[in-house]
N, C-alpha and C positions, 0 to 999 in steps of 0.2 A: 504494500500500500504506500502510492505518496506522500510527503511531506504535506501537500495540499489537502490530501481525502485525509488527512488523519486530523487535521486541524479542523475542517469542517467537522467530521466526527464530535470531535470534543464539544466545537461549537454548540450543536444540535443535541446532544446526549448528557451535557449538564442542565441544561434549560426542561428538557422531557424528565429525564428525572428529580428536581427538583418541584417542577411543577406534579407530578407524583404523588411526589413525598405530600405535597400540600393540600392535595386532595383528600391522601387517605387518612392525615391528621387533622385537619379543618372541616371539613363537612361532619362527621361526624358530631363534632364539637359543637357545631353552628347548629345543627338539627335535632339537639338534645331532645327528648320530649319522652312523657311515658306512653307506650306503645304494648296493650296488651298485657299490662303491672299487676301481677297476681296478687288480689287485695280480697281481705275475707270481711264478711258480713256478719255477726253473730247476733242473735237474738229472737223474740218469736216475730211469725212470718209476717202477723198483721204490722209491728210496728218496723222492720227491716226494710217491706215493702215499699214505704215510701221514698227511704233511702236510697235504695237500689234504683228507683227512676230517677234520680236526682244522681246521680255515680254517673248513668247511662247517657247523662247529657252530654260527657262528655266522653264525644263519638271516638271510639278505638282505644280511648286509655287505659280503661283499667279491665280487668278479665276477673271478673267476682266469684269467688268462692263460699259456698253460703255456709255457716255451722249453728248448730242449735244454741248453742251458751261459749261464755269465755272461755272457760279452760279447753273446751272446744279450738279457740280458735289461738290461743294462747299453744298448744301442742303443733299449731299448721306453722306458727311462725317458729316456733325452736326447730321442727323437721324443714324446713325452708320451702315448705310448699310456699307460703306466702310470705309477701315483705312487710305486711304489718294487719290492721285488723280496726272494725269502726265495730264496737258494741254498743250495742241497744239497752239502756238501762230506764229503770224509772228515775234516776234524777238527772238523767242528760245521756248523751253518747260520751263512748269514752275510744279514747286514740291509743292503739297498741302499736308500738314499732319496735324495729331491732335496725339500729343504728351501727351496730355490727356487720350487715345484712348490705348497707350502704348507707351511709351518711345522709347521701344527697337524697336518697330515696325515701328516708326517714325525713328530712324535713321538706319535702315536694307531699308528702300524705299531711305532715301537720298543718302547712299552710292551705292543701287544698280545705280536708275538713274544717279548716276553723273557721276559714272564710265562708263556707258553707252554713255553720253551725252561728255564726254572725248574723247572717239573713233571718237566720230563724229563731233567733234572742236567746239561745242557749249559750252555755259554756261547758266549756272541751275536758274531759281528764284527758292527759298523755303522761302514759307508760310508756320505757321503753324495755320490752322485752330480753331483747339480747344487747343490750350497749357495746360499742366501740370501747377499745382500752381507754382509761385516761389520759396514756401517754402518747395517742395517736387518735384522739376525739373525731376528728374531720377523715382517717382512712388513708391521707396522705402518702404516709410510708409505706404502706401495704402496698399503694398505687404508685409508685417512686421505684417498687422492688421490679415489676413487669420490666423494665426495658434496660437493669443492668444484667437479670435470665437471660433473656432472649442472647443481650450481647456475648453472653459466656458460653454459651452452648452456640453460637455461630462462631467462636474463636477456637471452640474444642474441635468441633467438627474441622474447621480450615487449617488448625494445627495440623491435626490425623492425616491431614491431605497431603499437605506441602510438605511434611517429613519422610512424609515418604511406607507410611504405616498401612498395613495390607490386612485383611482377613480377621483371624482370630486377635491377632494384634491390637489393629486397629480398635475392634469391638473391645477389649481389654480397658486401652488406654481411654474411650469414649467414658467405659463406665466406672473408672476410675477417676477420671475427672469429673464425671457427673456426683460421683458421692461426696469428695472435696468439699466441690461447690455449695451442696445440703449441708454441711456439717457446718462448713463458715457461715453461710447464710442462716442457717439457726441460731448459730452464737451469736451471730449482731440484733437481730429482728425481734430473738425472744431473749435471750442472758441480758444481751445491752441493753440496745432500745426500750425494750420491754413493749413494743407495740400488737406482737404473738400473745396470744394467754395460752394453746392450746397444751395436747401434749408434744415434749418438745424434739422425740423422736417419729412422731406422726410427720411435724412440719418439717423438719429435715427431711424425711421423704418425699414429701410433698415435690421440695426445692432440688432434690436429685432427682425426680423422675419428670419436672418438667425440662430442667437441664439435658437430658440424657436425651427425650424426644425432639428437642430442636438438634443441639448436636449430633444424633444421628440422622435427621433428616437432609442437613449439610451437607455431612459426608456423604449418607448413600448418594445423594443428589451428585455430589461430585466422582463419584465410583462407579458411577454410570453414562453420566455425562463428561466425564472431563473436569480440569477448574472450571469452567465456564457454571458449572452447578454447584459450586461454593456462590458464586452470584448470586442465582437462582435460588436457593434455598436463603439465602440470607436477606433477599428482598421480598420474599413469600412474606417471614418471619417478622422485619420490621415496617414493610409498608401497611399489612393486612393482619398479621398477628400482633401486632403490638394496639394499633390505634383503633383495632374491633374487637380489644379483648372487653371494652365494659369497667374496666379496670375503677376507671375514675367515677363512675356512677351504677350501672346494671346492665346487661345485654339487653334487657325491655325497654331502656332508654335511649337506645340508641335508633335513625335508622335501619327500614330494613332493606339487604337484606343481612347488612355489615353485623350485628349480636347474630343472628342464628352462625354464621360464617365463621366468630371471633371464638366461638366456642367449641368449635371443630377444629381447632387450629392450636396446637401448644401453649402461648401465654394466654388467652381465653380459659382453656380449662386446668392451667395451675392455676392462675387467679382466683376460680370459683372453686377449686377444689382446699387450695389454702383457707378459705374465707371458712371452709368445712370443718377442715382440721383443727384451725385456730382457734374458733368460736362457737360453732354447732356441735362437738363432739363428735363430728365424722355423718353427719346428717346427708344426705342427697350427693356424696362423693363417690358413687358407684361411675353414674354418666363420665364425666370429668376425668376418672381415672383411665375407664376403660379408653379414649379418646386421647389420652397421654400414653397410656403402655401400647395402643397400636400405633402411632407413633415411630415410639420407640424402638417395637419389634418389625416394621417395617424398614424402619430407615437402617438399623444395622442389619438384617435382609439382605437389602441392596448393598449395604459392607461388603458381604461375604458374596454377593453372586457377583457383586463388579470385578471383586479380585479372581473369583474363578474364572470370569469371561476373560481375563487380562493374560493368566495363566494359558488359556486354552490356545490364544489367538496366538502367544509367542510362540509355545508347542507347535501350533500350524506355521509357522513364519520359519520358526529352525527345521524344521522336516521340507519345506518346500526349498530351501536355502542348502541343504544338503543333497535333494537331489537335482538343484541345480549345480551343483558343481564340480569342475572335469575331474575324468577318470585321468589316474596317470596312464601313462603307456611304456611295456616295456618292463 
């Protein structure tokens, strides 16, 4: 290529991806809104009823969940079926959240009902069910950890590459560095910061098995493709895994169809699986995981079959190379 086509290159390929990058961070951001917010209803039908047409005004938000009584609906928000919960009392409604669950989410429900319960001359109790740590109120750090993951398992995976690590190897040193990474990242999040309450060998796993599914989808990516799929997996991971994982608010907040998308994808489901481990007791971290371990058994898969294909072709390359070459004579 010339010195001309490479500079145009550059020209046109910082500008595209840059504009990218801005897309897959800013839209989401700009489009914030609840979409579909699993929010429960408790109390009896006749006096719910009116509540629930008065929810429904607002078209596509929230996706209602109805229970008989609080502790009813008090058990949907600890199993994270739902993000919080309007009960129906005789001396007012009352506001359940778990601000653990997401901050933002938690005060997007107490502003909607209060304002709601303002029209209608009442006043709000709010509970919060599952609270945020103290030392991380607003979720911040939790939301801060998504995108030095992503980075450490896109540097394991492109080590593994460029060193030159093959097969069993490779897969060795992939999940050796993915444990590392869990072990340190426990230590700062829950010993330091104290922003974790969970248990604190849960979250190390957590933090190792999403490490381990980006990094190995790097490398397979690249063990299959070439460096050119160290790229490619590393721009899957922070254009689209990182800014559709929900992180900073809920996949129900986001457009769609970027939260169904961010949750299929490595930082999407450590985010919601940490969020499990650290505060639910391991509540609804079946999906999440499952969604990290194929991942992860995929992407070192493609490990082990890039290097057998690599092996095989050189096999065919020396055997074709051998009988091309002369007989002596004599």
């Amino acid at each position: 290529m010339s010195v001309t086509r490479r500079l145009i290159a550059v020209v046109l390929l910082v500008p595209a991806v840059a504009a990218m990058a801005l897309w897959a961070f800013a839209w989401p951001a700009a489009r914030t809104a609840p979409r579909d917010l699993p929010l429960g209803v408790a109390g009896p039908a006749a006096a719910t009823a009116q509540l629930e047409q008065r929810l429904a005004r607002h078209e596509g938000a929230f996706e209602i969940h109805r229970y008989a009584d609080e502790a009813a609906a008090r058990d949907a928000i600890e199993d994270r079926t739902v993000y919080g919960a309007v009960v129906v009392t005789a001396d007012g409604p009352e506001l359940l959240t778990a601000s653990a669950a997401s901050p933002v989410v938690a005060q997007l429900l107490q502003r909607a009902v209060t304002q709601q319960a303002t029209v209608d001359g009442a006043r709000v109790r709010t509970e919060d069910v599952v609270p945020a740590p103290s030392a991380d109120p607003r979720g911040a750090a939790l939301t801060a950890s998504v995108l030095p993951l992503a980075l450490a398992g896109i540097m394991a995976g492109a080590a593994v590459t460029l060193l030159g690590l093959r097969g069993v190897r490779a897969a060795l040193a992939l999940a050796g560095a993915a444990v590392l990474v869990g072990l340190v990242a426990a230590a700062l999040a829950h010993s330091w910061l104290g922003v974790l309450t969970g248990d604190w060998w849960a979250e190390a796993s957590v933090f190792a098995l999403s490490t381990l599914a980006v990094s190995a989808a790097v490398a397979g990516c690249a063990a299959l493709l070439g460096p050119a799929g160290i790229g490619a997996g590393a721009l899957v991971m922070m254009f689209l895994g990182n800014p559709f994982s929900g992180a900073g608010s809920a996949p129900q907040m986001l457009p769609e169809p970027a939260g169904a998308i961010g949750q299929w994808l490595p930082p999407g489901a450590g985010t919601t699986l940490l969020r499990s481990a650290a505060f639910f007791d391991g509540a609804a971290a079946t999906g999440p995981a499952l969604t990290l371990s194929c991942w992860a058994a995929l992407g070192l898969g493609a490990v082990l079959l890039g290097t057998r294909l690599r092996s095989r072709a050189a096999r065919t390359d020396a055997t074709s190379a051998g009988e091309r070459a002369p007989a002596l004579v004599g």
